[in-house]
C-alpha positions in Angstrom: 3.0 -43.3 -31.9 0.0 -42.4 -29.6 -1.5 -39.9 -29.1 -1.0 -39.5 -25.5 2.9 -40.5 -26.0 2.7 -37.6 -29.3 1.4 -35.0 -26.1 4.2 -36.3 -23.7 7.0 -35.6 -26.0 5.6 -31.9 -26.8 5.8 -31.3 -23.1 9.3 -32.7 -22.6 10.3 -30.4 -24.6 9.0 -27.2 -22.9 9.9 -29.3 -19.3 13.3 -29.3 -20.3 14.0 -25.7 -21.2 11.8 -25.1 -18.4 14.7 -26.9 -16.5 17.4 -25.5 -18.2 16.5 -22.3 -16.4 17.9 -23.5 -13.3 21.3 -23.1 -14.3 22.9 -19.9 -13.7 22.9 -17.4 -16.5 24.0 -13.7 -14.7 26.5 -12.9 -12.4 24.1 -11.8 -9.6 20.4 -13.8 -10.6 17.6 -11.8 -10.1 14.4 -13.5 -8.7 12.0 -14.5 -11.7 8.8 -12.9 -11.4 5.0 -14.3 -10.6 3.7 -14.8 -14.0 6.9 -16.1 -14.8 6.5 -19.1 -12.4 3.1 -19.4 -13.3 3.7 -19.8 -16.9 6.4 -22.5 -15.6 4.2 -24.1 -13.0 0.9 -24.3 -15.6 3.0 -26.3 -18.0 3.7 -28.7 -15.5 0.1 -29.6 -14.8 -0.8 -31.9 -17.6 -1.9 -35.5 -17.3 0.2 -38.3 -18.5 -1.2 -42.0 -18.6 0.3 -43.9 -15.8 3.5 -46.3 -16.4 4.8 -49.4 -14.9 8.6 -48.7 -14.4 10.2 -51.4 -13.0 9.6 -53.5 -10.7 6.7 -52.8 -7.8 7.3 -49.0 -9.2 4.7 -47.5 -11.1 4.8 -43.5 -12.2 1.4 -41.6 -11.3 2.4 -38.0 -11.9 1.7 -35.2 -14.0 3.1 -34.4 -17.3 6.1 -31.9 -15.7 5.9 -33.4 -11.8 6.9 -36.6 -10.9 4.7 -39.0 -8.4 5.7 -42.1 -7.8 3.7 -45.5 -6.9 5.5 -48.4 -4.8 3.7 -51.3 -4.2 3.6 -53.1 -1.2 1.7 -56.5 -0.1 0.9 -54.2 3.1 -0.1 -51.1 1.5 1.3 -48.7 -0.7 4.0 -46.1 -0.5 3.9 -42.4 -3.0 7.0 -40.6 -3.1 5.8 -36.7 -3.9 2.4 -35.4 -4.3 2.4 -32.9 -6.9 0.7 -29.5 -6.3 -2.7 -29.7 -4.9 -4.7 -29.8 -8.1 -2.3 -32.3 -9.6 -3.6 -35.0 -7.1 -6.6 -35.8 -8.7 -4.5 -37.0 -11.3 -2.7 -39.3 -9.5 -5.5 -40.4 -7.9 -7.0 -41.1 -11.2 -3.4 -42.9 -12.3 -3.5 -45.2 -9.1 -6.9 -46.3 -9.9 -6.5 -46.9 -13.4 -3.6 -49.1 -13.2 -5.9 -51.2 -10.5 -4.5 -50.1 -7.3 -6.7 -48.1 -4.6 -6.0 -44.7 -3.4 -7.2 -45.5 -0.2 -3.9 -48.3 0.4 -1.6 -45.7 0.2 0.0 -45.9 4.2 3.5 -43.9 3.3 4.3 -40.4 1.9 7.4 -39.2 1.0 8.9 -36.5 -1.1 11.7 -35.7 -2.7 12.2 -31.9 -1.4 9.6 -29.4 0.0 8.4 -27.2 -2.9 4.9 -26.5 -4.1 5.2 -28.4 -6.8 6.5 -31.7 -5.4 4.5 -31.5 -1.8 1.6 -29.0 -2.7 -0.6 -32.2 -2.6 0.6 -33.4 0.7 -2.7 -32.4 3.1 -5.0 -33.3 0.3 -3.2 -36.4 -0.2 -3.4 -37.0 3.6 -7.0 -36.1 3.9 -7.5 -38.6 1.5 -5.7 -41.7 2.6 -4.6 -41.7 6.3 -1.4 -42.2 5.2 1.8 -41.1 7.4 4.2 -38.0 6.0 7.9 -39.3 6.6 10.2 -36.5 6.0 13.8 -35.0 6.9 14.0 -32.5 9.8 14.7 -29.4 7.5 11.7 -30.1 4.8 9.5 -30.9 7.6 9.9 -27.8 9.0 8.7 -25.9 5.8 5.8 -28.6 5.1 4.6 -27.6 8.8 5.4 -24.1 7.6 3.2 -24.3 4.1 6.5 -23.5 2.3 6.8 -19.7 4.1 10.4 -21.2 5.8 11.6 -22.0 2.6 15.3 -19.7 1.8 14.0 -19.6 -2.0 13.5 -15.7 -2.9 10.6 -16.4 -5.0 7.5 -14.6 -5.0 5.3 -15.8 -2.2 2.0 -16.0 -4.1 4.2 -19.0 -6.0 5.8 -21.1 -3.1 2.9 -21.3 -0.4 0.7 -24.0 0.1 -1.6 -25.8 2.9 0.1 -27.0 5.9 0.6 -30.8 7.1 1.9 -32.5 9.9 4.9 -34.5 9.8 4.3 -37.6 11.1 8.1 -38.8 11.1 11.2 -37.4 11.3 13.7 -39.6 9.3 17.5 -38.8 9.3 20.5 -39.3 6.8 20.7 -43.1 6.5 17.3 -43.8 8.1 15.1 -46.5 6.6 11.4 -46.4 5.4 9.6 -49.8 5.3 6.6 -51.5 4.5 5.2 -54.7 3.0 9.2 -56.2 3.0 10.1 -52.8 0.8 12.9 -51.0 2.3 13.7 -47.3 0.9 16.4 -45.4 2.3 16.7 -41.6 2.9 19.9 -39.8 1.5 19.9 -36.7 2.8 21.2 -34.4 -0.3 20.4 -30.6 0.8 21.2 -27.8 -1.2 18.0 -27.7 -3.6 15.9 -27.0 -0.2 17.9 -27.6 2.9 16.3 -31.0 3.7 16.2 -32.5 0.3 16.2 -35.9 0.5 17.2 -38.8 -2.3 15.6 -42.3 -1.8 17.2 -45.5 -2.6 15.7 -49.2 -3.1 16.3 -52.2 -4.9 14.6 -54.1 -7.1 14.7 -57.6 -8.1 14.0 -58.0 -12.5 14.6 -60.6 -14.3 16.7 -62.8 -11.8 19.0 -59.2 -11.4 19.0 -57.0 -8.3 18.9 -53.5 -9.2 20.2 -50.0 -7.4 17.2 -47.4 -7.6 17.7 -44.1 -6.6 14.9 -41.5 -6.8 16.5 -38.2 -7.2 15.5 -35.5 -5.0 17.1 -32.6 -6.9 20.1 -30.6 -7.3 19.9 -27.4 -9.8 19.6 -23.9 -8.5 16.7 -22.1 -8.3 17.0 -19.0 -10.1 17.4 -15.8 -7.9 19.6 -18.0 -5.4 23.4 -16.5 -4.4 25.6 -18.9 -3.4 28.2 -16.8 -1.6 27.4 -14.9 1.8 23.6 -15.7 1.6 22.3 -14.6 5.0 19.0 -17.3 4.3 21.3 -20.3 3.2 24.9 -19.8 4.8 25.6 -23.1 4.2 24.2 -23.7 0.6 27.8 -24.2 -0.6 29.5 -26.4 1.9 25.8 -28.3 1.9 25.8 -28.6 -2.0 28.9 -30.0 -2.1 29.1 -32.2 0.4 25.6 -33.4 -1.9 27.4 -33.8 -5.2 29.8 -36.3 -3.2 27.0 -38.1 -1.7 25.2 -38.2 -4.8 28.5 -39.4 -6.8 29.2 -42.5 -4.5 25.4 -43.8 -4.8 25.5 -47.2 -6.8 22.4 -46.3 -9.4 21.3 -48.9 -12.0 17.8 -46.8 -12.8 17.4 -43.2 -12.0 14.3 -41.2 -11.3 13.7 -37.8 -10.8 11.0 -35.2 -9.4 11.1 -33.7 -12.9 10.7 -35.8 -16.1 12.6 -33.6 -18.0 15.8 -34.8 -15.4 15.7 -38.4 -16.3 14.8 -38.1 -19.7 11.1 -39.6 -19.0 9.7 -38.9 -22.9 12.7 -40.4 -24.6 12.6 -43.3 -22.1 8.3 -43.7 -22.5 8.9 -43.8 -25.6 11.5 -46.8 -25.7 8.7 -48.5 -23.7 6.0 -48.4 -25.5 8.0 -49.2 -28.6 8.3 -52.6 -26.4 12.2 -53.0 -26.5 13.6 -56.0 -24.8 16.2 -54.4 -22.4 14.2 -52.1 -19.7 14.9 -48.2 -21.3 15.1 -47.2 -17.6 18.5 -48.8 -16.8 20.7 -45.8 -17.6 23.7 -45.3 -15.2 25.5 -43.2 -17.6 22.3 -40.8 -17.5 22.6 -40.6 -13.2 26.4 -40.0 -14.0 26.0 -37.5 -16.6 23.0 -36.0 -14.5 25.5 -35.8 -11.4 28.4 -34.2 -13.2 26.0 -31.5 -14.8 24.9 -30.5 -11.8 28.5 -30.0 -10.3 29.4 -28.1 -13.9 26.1 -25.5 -12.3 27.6 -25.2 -9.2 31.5 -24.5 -10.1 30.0 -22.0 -13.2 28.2 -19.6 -10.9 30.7 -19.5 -8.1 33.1 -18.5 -10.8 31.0 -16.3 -11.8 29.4 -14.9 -8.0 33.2 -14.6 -7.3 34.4 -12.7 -10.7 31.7 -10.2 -9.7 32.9 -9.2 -6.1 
């Protein structure tokens, strides 16, 4: 085992209790505090070598934050950008696996938090490329995060502010260089998270690929009668639904620890014949874990009124 692959399963490790913390754990969750999120937020900064997924889809992210490379004969497109200091690291990734930063025409994102769109200006600063985003994220990228309903502290959530360049809406398609991703809008995680399908064609098979955009609780959020999210329950389950009826062969996520990236790296570089990323049970499992959340703390929200 390499070293590199040795300093990726250490991570996982803390990534996925890191992760864990999401779910709900008191009947009313109290907001975690700065150094708290810093702690969680500084172990998500690490470099990982890049990987070749699947496909034209190549990961370019940090150690704890997913960024995502998709190739195009007319340019490239990056789903999420990491926080602001994590982009030269996927500037670094793009390069070394002999692609340039500069081709990069498309960004997307999974959801609007710090660390998944932090990078965002920098990363349009640096290529030109055009920010395609739902109506509710765009909203708190054009805000620097401050519309955001999470009651986290602000010193954690804020970061520069970018233009949207294009609204997309539930069912709208993305494409460039023959690609076609399409936006799922999945709210409940922020209110305009947004879960992007493609497929790809390996080994004479067409594959479903979703990319995740999220779907745990923050900790410190109330479900029931929350005056900065009224709708978080009708929105999250009308999500779980959405999410349930998408056909997934391969699964990735804005989080490693959420599609079980170590484990699956691992199986990689061990060279195995079948492709470790085909997993629909995982996106099933993944799915009905995050219902399980949901139903446990409005069982418990509503055992405490």
């Amino acid at each position: 085992m390499s070293s590199s692959l040795r300093h990726v399963l250490a991570w996982a490790a803390l990534v996925a209790s890191a992760m864990a913390a999401d779910s709900p754990q008191r009947p009313l969750p109290a907001a975690p505090s700065s150094a708290w999120v810093k702690r969680l937020f500084d172990g998500w900064r690490a470099p990982v070598p890049p990987r070749h997924l699947v496909g034209n889809i190549y990961y370019v992210g940090a150690i704890g934050v997913s960024s995502y490379l998709i190739t195009t004969s007319d340019g490239h497109i990056l789903i999420d950008t990491g926080f602001e200091d994590t982009v030269p690291i996927i500037q670094h990734s793009v390069e070394q696996l002999g692609f340039r930063l500069a081709d990069v025409k498309i960004i997307l994102s999974s959801h609007a938090h710090i660390d998944h769109v932090g990078g965002h200006a920098q990363m349009k600063k640096l290529t030109g490329a055009q920010i395609a985003e739902s109506a509710a994220d765009g909203r708190t990228l054009e805000s620097g995060g401050a519309d955001d309903y999470i009651q986290w502290p602000k010193d954690t959530i804020l970061y520069t502010p970018v233009k949207v360049d294009r609204i997309v809406a539930d069912g709208e398609q993305v494409t460039l260089g023959g690609v076609t991703l399409t936006a799922h809008l999945t709210p409940g995680h922020t209110r305009g998270a947004t879960t992007w399908t493609m497929e790809v064609a390996e080994g004479g098979v067409t594959r479903h690929v979703v990319f995740f955009s999220s779907a745990s609780i923050n900790p410190g959020t109330h479900l029931l009668n929350n005056p900065l999210y009224p709708e978080f329950v009708r929105d999250f389950e009308a999500t779980i639904e959405k999410l349930k009826a998408l056909p997934c062969d391969i699964f990735f996520a804005p989080h490693g620890g959420q599609f079980a990236m170590a484990e699956k790296f691992a199986r990689l570089e061990r060279g195995e014949k079948e492709n470790p990323f085909v997993d629909p049970a995982g996106w099933k499992k993944l799915v009905t874990e995050a219902e399980r959340a949901l139903r446990d703390q409005l069982a418990v929200e509503r055992a405490a009124k």
